[in-house]
BAFILO-409360 format. One line per field, with one value per residue: residue number from 0; residue in one letter; x, y, z of N, C-alpha, C in turn. Coordinates in steps of 0.1 Angstrom, whole numbers, plus 5000, padded with zeros to 4 digits. Layout:
num [NUM ...]
residu [A ...]
n_east [X ...]
n_north [Y ...]
n_up [Z ...]
ca_east [X ...]
ca_north [Y ...]
ca_up [Z ...]
c_east [X ...]
c_north [Y ...]
c_up [Z ...]
This chain:
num [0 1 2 3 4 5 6 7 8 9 10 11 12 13 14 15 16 17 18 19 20 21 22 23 24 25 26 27 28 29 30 31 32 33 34 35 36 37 38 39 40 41 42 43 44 45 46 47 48 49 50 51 52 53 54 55 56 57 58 59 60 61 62 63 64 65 66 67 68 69 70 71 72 73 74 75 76 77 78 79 80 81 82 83 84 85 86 87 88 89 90 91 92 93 94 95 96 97 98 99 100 101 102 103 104 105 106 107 108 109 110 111 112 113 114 115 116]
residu [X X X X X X X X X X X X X X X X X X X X X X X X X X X X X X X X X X X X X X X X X X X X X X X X X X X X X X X X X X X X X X X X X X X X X X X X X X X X X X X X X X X X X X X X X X X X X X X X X X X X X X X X X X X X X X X X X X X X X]
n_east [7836 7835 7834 7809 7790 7791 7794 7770 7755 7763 7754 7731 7731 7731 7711 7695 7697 7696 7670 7659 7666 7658 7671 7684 7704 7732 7762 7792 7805 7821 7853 7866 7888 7905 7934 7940 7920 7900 7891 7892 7897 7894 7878 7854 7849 7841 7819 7801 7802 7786 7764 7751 7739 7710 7706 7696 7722 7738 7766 7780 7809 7838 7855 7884 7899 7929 7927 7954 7965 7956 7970 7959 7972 7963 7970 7982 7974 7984 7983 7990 8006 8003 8034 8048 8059 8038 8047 8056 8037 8048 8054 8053 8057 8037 8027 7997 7975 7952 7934 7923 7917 7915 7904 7887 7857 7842 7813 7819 7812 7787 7779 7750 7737 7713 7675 7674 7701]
n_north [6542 6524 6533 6549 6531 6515 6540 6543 6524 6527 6551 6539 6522 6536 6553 6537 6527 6549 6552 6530 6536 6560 6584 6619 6623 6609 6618 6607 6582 6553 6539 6507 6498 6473 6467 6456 6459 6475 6498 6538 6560 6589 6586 6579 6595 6618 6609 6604 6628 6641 6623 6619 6645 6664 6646 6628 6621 6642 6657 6641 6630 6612 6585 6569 6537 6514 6480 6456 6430 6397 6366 6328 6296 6272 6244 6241 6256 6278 6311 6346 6375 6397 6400 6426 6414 6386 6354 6324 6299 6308 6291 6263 6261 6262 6271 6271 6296 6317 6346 6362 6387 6420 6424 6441 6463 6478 6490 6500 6512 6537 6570 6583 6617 6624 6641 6648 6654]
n_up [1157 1185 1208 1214 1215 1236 1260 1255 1269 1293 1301 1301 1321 1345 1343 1350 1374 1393 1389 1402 1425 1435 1429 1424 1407 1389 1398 1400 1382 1378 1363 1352 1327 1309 1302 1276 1256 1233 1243 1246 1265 1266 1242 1251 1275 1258 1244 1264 1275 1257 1256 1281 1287 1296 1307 1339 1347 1337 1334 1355 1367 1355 1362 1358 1361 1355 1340 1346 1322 1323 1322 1319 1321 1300 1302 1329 1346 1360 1370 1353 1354 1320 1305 1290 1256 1245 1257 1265 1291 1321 1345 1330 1306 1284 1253 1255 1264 1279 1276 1308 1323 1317 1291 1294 1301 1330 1348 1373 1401 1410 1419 1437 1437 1459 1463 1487 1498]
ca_east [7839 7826 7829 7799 7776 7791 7789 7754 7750 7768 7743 7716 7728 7731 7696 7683 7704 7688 7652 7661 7674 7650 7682 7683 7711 7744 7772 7805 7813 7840 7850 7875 7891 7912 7948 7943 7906 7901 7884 7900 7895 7891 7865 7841 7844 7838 7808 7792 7797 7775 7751 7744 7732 7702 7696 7698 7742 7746 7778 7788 7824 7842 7865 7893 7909 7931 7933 7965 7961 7962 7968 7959 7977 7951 7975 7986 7962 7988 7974 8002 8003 8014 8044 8056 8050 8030 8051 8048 8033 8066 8053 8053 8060 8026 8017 7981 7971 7938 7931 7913 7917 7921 7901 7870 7854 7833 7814 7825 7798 7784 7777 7741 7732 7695 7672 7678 7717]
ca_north [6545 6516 6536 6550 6519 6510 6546 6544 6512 6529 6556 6531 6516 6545 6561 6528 6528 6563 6554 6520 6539 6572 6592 6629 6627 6605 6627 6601 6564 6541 6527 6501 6497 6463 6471 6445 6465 6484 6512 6546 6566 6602 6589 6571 6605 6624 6606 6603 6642 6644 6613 6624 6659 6665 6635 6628 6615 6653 6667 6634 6631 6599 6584 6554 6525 6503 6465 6451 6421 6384 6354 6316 6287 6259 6231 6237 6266 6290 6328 6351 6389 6393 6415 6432 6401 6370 6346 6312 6296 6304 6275 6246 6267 6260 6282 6275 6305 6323 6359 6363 6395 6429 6426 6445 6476 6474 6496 6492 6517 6553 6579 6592 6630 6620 6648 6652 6659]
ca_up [1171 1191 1222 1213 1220 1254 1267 1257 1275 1309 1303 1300 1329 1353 1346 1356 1390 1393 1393 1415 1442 1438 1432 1416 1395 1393 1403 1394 1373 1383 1351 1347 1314 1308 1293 1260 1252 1228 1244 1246 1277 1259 1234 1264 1279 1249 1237 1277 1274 1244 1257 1292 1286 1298 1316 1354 1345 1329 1349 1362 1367 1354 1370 1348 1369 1342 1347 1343 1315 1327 1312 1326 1318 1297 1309 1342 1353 1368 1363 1359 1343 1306 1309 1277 1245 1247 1260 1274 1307 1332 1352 1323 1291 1278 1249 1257 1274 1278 1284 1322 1329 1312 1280 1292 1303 1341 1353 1390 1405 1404 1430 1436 1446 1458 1462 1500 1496]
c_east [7830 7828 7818 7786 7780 7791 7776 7747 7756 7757 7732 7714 7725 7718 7691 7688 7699 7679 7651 7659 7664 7657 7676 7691 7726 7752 7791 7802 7824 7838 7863 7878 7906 7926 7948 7934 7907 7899 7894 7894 7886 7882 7854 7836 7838 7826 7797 7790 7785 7758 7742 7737 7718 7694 7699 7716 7748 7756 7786 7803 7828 7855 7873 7902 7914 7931 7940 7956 7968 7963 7968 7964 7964 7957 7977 7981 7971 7987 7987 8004 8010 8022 8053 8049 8049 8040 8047 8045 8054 8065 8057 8055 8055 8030 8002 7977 7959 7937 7921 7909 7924 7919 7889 7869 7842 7829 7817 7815 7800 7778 7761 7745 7715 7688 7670 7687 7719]
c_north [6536 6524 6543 6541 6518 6522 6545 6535 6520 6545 6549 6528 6525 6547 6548 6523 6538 6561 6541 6530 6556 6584 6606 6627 6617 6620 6617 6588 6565 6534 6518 6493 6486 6468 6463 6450 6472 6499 6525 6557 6581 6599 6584 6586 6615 6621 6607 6620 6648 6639 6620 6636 6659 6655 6637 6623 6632 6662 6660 6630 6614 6594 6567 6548 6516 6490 6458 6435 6407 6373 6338 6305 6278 6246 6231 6245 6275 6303 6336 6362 6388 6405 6416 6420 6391 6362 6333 6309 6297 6295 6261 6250 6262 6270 6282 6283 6314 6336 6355 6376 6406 6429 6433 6458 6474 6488 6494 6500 6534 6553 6585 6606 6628 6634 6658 6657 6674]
c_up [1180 1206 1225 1220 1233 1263 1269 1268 1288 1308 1311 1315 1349 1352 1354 1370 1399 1397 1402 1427 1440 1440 1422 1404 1403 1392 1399 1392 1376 1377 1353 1337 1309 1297 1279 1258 1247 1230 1250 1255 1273 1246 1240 1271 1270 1247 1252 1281 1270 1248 1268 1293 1283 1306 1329 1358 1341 1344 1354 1356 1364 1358 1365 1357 1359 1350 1336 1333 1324 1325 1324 1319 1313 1304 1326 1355 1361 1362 1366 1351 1332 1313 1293 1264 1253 1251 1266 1285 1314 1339 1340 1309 1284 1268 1246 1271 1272 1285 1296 1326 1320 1298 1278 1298 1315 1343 1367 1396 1406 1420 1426 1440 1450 1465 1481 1505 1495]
């Protein structure tokens, strides 16, 4: 289950957003999770259930935006969504094409509660 390691790392990276900003406790993540990526929504949550407990993230609510996959032409550089199978560039019917978009997992950003709230 590699969704293991990259929750840990959106742990990691929250607590350390936390003690930046002199917050009490995250309260929600804004993840976005690339449609060609492996990662599986319900085992990020699962394992960030398990991880966060007891830290200053325990409780925080998660929140999944997908991003559509996008492919770029190598020859003639037009970017244009996959839709359904691989197919070729519709500009120049390249088949050199390079994933751009929609192979990854972001955090996009988190919500404090800071101890004033």
């Amino acid at each position: 289950m590699h969704e293991l390691g990259v929750t840990q790392r959106l742990l990691d990276l929250a607590i350390e957003h936390v003690a930046d900003a002199d917050g009490a406790r995250v309260t929600d993540l804004h993840i976005a999770i690339g449609d060609l990526s492996t990662f599986c929504e319900d085992a990020v949550a699962f394992c960030w259930e398990h991880l966060a407990r007891g830290t200053a993230c325990d409780g925080a609510q998660l929140h999944f935006r997908r991003i559509a996959a996008e492919l770029t032409c190598q020859d003639c550089g037009h970017a244009h969504p996959l839709q359904g199978e691989l197919q070729p560039c519709p500009r120049c019917g390249s088949n050199r094409l390079r994933v751009t978009a929609g192979d990854d997992l972001l955090l996009e950003s988190l919500e404090l509660e800071t101890a004033g709230d």
